[in-house]
ZALUM-657474 format. One record per atom (N, C-alpha, C): residue number from 1; residue in one letter; y, z, x. Coordinates in steps of 0.05 Angstrom, whole numbers, plus 5000, padded with zeros to 4 digits. Each point is the difference from the previous one (the first is absolute). Example, Ala and Ser with C-alpha at 12.3 -4.5 7.8 and 13.67 -1.06 7.14 Angstrom:
<pts>
{1,"A",{4886,5156,5264}};
{1,"A",{5024,5000,4982}};
{1,"A",{5024,5000,5018}};
{2,"S",{5021,4986,4993}};
{2,"S",{5024,5001,5016}};
{2,"S",{5022,5014,4985}};
</pts>
This chain:
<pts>
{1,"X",{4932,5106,5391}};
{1,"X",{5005,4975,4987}};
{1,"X",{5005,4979,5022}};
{2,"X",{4990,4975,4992}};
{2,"X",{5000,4983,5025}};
{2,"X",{5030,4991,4993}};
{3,"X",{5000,4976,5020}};
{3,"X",{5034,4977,4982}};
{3,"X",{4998,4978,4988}};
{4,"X",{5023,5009,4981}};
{4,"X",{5008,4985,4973}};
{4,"X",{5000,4972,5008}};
{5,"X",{4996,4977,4991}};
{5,"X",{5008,4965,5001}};
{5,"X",{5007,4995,4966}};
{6,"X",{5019,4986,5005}};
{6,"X",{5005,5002,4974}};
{6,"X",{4985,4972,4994}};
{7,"X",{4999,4994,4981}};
{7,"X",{4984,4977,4987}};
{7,"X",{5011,4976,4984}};
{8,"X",{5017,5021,4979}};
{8,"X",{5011,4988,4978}};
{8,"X",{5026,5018,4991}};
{9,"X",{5018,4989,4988}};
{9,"X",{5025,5006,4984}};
{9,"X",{5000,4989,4974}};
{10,"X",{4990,5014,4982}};
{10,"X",{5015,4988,4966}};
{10,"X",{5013,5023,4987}};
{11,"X",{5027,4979,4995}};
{11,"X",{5015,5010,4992}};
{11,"X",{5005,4993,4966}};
{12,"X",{5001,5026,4981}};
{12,"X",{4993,4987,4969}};
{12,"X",{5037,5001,4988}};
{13,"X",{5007,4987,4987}};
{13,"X",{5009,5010,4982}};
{13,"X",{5011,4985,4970}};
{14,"X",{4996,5024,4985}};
{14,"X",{5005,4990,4969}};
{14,"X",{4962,4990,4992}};
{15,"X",{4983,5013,5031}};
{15,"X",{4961,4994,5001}};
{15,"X",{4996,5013,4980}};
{16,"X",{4974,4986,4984}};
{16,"X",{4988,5018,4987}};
{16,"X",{4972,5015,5018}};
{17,"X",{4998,4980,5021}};
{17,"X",{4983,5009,5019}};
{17,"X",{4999,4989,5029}};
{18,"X",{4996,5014,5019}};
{18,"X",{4986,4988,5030}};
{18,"X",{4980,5009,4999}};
{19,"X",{4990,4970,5009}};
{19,"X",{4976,4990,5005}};
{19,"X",{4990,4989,5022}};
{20,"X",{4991,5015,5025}};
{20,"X",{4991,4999,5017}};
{20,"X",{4973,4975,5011}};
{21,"X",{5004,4987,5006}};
{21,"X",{4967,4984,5000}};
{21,"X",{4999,4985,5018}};
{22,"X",{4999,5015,5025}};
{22,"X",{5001,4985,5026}};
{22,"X",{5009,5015,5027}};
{23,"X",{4985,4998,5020}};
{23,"X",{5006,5023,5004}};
{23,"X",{4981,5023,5004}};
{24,"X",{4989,5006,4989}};
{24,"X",{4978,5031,4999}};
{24,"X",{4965,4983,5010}};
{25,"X",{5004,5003,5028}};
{25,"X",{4974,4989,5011}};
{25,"X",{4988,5019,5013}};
{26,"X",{4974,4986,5016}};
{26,"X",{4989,5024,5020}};
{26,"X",{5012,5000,5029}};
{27,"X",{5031,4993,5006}};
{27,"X",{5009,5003,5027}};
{27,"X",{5017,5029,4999}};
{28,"X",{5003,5017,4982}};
{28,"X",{5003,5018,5004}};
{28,"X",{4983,5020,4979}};
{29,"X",{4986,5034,5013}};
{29,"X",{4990,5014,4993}};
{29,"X",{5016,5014,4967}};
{30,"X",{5024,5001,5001}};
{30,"X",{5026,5021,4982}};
{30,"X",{5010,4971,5005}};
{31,"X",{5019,5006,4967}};
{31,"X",{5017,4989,4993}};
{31,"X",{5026,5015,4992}};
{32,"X",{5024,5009,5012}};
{32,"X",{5019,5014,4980}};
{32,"X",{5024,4977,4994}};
{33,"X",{4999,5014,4963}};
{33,"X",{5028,4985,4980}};
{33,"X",{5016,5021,5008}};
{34,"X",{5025,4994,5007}};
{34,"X",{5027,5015,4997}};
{34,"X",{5022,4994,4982}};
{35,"X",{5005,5010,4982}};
{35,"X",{5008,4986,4972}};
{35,"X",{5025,5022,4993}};
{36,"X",{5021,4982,5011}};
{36,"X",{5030,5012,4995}};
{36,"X",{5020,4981,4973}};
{37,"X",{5017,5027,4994}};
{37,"X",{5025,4995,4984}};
{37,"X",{4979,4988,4969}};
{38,"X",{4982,5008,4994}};
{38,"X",{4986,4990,4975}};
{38,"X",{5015,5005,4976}};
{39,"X",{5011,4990,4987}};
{39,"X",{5016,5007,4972}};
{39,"X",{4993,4980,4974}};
{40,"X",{4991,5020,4989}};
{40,"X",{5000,4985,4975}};
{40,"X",{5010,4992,4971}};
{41,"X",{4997,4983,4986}};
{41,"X",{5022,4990,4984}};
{41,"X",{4997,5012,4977}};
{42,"X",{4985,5028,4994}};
{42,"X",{4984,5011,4983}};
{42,"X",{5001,5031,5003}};
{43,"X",{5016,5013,4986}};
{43,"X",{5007,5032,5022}};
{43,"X",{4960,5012,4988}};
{44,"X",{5002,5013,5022}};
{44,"X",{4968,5018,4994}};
{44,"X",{4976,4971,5003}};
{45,"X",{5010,4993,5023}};
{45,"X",{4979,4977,5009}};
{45,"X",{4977,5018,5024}};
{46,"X",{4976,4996,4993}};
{46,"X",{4981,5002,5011}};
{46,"X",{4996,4978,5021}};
{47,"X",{4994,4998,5033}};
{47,"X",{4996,4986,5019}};
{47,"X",{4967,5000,5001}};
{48,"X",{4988,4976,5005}};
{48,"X",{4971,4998,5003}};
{48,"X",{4986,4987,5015}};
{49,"X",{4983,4997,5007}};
{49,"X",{4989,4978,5008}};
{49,"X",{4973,4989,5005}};
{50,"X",{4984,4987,5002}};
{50,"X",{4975,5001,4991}};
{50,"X",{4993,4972,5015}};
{51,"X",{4966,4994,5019}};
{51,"X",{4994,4982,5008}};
{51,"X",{4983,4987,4992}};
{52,"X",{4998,4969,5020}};
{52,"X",{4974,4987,4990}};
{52,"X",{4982,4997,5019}};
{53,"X",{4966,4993,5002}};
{53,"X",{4980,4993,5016}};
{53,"X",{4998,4973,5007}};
{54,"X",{5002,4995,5018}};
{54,"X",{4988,4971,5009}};
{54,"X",{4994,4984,4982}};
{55,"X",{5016,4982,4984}};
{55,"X",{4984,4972,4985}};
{55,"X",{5008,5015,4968}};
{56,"X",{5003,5031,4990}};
{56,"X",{5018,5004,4986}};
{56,"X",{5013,4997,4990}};
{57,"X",{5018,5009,4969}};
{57,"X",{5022,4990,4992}};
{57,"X",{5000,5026,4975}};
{58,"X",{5029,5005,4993}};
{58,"X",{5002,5016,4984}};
{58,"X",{5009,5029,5006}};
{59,"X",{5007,5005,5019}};
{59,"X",{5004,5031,5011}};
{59,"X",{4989,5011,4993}};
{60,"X",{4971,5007,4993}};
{60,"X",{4983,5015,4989}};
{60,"X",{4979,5016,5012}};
{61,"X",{4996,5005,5028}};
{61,"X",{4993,5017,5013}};
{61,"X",{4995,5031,4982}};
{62,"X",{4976,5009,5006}};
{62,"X",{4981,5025,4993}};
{62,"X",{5018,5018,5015}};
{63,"X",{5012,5020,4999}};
{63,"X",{5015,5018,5028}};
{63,"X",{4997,5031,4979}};
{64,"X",{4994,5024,5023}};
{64,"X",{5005,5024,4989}};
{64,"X",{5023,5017,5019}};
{65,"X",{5018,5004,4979}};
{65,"X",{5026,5022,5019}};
{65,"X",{5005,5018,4985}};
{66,"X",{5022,5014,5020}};
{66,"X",{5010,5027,4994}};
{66,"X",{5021,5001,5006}};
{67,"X",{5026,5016,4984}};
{67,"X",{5024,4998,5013}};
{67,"X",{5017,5027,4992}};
{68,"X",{5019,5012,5017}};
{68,"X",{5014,5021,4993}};
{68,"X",{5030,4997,5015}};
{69,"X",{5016,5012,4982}};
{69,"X",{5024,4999,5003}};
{69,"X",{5013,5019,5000}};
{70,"X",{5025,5002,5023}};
{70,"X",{5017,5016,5001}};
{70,"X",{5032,4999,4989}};
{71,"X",{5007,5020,4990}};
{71,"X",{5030,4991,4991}};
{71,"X",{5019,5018,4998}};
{72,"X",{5027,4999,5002}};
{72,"X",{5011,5015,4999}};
{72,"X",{5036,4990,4981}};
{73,"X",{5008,5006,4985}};
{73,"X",{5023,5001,4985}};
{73,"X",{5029,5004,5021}};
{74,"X",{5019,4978,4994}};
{74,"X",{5023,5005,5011}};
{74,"X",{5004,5030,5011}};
{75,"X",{5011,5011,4962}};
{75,"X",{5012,5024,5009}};
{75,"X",{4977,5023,5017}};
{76,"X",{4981,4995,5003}};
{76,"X",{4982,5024,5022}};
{76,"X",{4987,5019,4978}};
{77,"X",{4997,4993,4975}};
{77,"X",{4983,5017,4974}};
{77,"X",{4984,4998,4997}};
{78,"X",{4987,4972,5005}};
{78,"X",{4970,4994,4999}};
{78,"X",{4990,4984,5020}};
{79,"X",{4985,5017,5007}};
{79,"X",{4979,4993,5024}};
{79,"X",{4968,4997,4992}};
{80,"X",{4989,4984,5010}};
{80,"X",{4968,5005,4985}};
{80,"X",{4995,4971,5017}};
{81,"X",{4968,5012,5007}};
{81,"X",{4977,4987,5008}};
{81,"X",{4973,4995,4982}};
{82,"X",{4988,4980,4992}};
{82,"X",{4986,4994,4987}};
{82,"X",{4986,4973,4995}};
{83,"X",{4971,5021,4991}};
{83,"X",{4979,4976,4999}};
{83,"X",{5002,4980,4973}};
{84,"X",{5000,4973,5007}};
{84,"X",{5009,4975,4974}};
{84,"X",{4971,4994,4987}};
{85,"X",{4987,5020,5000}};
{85,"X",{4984,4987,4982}};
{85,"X",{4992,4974,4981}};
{86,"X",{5026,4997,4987}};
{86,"X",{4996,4970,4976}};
{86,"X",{5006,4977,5024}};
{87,"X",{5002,4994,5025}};
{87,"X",{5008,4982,5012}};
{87,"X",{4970,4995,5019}};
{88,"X",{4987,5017,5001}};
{88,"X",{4965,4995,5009}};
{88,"X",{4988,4988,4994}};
{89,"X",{4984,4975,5010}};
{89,"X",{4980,4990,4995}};
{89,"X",{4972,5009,5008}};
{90,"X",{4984,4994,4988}};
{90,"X",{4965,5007,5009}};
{90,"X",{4986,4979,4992}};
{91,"X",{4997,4979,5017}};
{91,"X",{4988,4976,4998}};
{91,"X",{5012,4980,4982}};
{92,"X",{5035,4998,4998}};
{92,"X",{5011,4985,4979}};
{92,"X",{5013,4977,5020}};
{93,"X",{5004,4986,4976}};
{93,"X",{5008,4968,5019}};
{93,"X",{5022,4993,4989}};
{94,"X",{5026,5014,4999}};
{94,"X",{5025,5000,4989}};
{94,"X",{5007,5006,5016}};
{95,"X",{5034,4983,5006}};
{95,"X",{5021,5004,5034}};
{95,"X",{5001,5032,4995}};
{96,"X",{5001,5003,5032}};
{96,"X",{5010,5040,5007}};
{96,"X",{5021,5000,5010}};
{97,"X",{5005,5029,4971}};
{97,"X",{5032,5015,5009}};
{97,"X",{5000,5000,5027}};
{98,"X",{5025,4995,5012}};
{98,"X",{5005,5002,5026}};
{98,"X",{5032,5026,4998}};
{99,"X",{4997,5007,4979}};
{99,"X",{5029,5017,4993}};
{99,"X",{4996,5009,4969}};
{100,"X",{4991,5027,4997}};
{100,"X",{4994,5014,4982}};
{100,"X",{5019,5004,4988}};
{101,"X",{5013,4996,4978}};
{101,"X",{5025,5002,4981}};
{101,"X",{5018,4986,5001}};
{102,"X",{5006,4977,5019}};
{102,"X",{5013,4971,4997}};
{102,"X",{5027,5003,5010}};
{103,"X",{5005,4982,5016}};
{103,"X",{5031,4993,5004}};
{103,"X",{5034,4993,4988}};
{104,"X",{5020,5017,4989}};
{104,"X",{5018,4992,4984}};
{104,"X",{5006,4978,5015}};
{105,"X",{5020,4981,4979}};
{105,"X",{5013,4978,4996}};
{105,"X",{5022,5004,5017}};
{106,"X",{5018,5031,4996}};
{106,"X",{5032,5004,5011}};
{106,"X",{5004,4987,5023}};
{107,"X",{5029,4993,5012}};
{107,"X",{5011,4996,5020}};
{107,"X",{4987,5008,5029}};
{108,"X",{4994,5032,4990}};
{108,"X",{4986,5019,5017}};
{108,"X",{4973,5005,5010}};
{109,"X",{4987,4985,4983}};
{109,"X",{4968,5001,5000}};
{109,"X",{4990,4973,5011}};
{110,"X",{4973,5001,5015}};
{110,"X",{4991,4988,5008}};
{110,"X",{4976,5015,5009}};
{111,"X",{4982,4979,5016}};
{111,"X",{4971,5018,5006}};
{111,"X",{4992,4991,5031}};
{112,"X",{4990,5007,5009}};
{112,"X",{4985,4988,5033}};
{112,"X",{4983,5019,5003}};
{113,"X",{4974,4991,5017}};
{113,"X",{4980,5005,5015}};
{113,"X",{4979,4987,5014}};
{114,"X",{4981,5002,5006}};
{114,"X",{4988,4999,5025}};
{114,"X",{4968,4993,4986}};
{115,"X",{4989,4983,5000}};
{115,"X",{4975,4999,4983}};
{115,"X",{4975,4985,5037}};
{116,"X",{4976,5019,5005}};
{116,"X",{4988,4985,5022}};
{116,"X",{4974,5000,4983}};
{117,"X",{4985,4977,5009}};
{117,"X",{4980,4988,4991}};
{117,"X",{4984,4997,5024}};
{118,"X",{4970,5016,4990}};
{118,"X",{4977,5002,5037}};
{118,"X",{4977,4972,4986}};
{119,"X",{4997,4986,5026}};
{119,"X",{4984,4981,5000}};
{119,"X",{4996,4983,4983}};
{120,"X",{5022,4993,4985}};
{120,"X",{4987,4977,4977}};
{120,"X",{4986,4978,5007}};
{121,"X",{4989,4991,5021}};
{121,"X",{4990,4981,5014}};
{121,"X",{4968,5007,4998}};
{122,"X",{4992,5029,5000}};
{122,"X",{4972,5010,4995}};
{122,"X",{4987,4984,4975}};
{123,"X",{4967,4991,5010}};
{123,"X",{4983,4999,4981}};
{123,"X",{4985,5020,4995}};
{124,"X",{4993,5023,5009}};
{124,"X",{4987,5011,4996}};
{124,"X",{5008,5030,5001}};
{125,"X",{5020,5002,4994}};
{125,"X",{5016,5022,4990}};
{125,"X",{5023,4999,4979}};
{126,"X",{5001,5026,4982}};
{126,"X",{5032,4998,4989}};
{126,"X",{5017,4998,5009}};
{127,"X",{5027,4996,4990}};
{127,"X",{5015,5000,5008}};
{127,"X",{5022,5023,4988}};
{128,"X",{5012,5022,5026}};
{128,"X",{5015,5015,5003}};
{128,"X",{5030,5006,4993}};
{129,"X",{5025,5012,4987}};
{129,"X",{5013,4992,5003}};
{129,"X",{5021,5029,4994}};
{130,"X",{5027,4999,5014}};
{130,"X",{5020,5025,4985}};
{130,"X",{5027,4986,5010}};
{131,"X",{5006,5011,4979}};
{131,"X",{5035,5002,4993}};
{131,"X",{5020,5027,4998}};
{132,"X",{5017,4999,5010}};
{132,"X",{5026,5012,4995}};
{132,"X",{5023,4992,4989}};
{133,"X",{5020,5000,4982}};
{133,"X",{5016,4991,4988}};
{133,"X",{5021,5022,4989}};
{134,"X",{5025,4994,5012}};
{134,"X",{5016,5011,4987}};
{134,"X",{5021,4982,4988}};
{135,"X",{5013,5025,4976}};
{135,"X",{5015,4980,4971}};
{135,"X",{5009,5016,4987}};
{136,"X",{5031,4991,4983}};
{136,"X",{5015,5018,4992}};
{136,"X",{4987,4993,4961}};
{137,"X",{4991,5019,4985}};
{137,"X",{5001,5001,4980}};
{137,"X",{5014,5019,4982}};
{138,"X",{5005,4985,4966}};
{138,"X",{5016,5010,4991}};
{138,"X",{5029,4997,4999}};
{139,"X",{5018,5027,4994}};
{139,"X",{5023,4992,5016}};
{139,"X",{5012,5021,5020}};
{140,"X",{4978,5016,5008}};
{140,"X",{5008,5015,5027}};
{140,"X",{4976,5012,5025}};
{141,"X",{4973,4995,4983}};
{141,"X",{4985,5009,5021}};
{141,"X",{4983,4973,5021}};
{142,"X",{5006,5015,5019}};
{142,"X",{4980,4989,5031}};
{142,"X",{4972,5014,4992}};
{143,"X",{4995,4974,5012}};
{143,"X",{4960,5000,4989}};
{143,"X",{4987,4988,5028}};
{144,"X",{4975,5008,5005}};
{144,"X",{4980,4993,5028}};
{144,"X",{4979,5002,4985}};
{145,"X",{4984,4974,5001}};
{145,"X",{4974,5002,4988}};
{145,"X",{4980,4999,5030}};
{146,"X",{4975,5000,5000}};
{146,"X",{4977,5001,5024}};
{146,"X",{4979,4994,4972}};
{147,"X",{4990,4973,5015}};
{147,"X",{4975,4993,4987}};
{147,"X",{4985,4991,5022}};
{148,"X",{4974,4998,4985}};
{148,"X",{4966,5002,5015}};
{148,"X",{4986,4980,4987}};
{149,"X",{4981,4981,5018}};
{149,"X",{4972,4998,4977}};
{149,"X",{4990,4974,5020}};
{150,"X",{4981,4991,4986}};
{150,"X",{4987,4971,5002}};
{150,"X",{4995,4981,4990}};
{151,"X",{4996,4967,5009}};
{151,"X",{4993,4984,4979}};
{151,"X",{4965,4994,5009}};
{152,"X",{4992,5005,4976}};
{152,"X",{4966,5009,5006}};
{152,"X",{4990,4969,4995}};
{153,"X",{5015,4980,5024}};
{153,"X",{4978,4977,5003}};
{153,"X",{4990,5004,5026}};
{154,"X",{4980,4983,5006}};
{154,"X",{5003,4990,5028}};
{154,"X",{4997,4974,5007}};
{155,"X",{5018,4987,4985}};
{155,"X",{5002,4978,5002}};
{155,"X",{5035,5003,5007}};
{156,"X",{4998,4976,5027}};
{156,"X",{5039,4998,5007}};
{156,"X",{5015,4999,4985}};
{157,"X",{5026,5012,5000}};
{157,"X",{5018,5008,4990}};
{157,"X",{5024,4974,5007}};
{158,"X",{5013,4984,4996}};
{158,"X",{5014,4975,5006}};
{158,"X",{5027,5003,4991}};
{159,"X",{4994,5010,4973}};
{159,"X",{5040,4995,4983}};
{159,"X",{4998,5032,4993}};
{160,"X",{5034,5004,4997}};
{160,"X",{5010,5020,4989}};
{160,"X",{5020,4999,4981}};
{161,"X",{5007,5018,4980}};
{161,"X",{5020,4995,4977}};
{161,"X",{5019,5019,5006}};
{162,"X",{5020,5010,4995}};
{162,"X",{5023,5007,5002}};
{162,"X",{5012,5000,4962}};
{163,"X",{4997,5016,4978}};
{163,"X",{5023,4993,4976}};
{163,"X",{5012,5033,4997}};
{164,"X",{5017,4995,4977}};
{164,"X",{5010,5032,4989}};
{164,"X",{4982,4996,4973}};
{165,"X",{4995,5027,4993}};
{165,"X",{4977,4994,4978}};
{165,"X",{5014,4988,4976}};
{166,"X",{5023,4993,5000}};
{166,"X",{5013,4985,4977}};
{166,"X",{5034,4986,5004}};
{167,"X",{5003,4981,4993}};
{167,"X",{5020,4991,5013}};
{167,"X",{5006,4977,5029}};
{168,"X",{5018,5000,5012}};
{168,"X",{5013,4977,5023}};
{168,"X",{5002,5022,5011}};
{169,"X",{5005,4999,5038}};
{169,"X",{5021,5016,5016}};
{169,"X",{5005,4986,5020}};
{170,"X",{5012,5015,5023}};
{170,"X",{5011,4977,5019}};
{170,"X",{4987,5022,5022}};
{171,"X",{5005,4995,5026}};
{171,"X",{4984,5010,5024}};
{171,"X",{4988,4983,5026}};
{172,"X",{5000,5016,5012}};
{172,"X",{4982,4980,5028}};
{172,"X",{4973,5010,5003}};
{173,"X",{4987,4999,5003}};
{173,"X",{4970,4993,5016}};
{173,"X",{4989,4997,5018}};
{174,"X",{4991,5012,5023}};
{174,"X",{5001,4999,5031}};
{174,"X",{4966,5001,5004}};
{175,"X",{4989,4974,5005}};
{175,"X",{4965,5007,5017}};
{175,"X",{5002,4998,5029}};
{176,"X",{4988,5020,5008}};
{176,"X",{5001,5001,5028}};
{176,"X",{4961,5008,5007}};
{177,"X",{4991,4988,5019}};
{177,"X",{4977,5006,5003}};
{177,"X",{4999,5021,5029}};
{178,"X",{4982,5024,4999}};
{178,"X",{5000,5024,5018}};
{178,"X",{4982,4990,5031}};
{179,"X",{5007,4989,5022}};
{179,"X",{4980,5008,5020}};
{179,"X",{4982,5016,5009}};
</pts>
């Protein structure tokens, strides 16, 4: 991994969304979001996010992913790894789970991770992308999602969205572009 510059800081809260749109050019190859303390005002909030192409509007990007999650229960009873099937897209243009089974509301809960984006500056390629995210759901288990996929334009990639699939939350937002 080359080094981080950071870019941008938004900070949401009481957001129903960040909205990125400025920023994501061709002076760097990767782009990583680092997206801490995410909580939302909505227990069992899904985190998402979804881009736009050059001259665009709408967060509506074509993208196909994959995502699986790990989790484990306070008391040490349940453990399980598994594939999220209902959170896959195959050529759909609706924001992607970035956190398979959603973040509680509690004191306790919150979500962060790490989302990098390859080349959105390409015309003549897709564009690449994965996430890690961890998040407390429910009211005792730790959750790690790992997602995969692409947005099947090749046309530049410019803005990014940031919402919970329903509801406000509060959180920061970190763009940093990769050398």
């Amino acid at each position: 991994m080359g080094i981080p510059t950071l870019i941008s800081t938004s900070t949401a809260s009481g957001a129903s969304s960040v909205d990125i749109t400025s920023g994501i050019d061709s002076t760097y190859d990767e782009y990583m979001f680092v997206m801490t303390d995410i909580g939302p005002a909505t227990d069992g909030g899904g985190w998402e996010f979804q881009v736009n192409a050059a001259a665009a509007s709408g967060f509506n990007e074509t993208v196909t992913t994959t995502i699986f999650t790990s989790q484990q229960n306070e008391a040490g009873t349940v453990t399980e790894l598994s594939y999220a099937t209902g959170n896959d897209q195959a050529q759909g243009t609706a924001y992607i789970d970035l956190n398979s089974g959603g973040t509680g509301n509690d004191a306790d809960s919150s979500a962060a991770g790490v989302l990098h984006l390859f080349s959105p500056a390409s015309t003549t390629y897709v564009k690449h992308f994965y996430a890690r995210t961890s998040f407390h759901h429910g009211s005792d288990y730790a959750m790690t999602s790992f997602l995969g996929g692409y947005i099947n334009t090749t046309s530049a990639i410019d803005e990014i969205s940031f919402k919970m699939h329903s509801g406000n939350f509060d959180g920061v937002i970190q763009m940093y572009g990769i050398a």
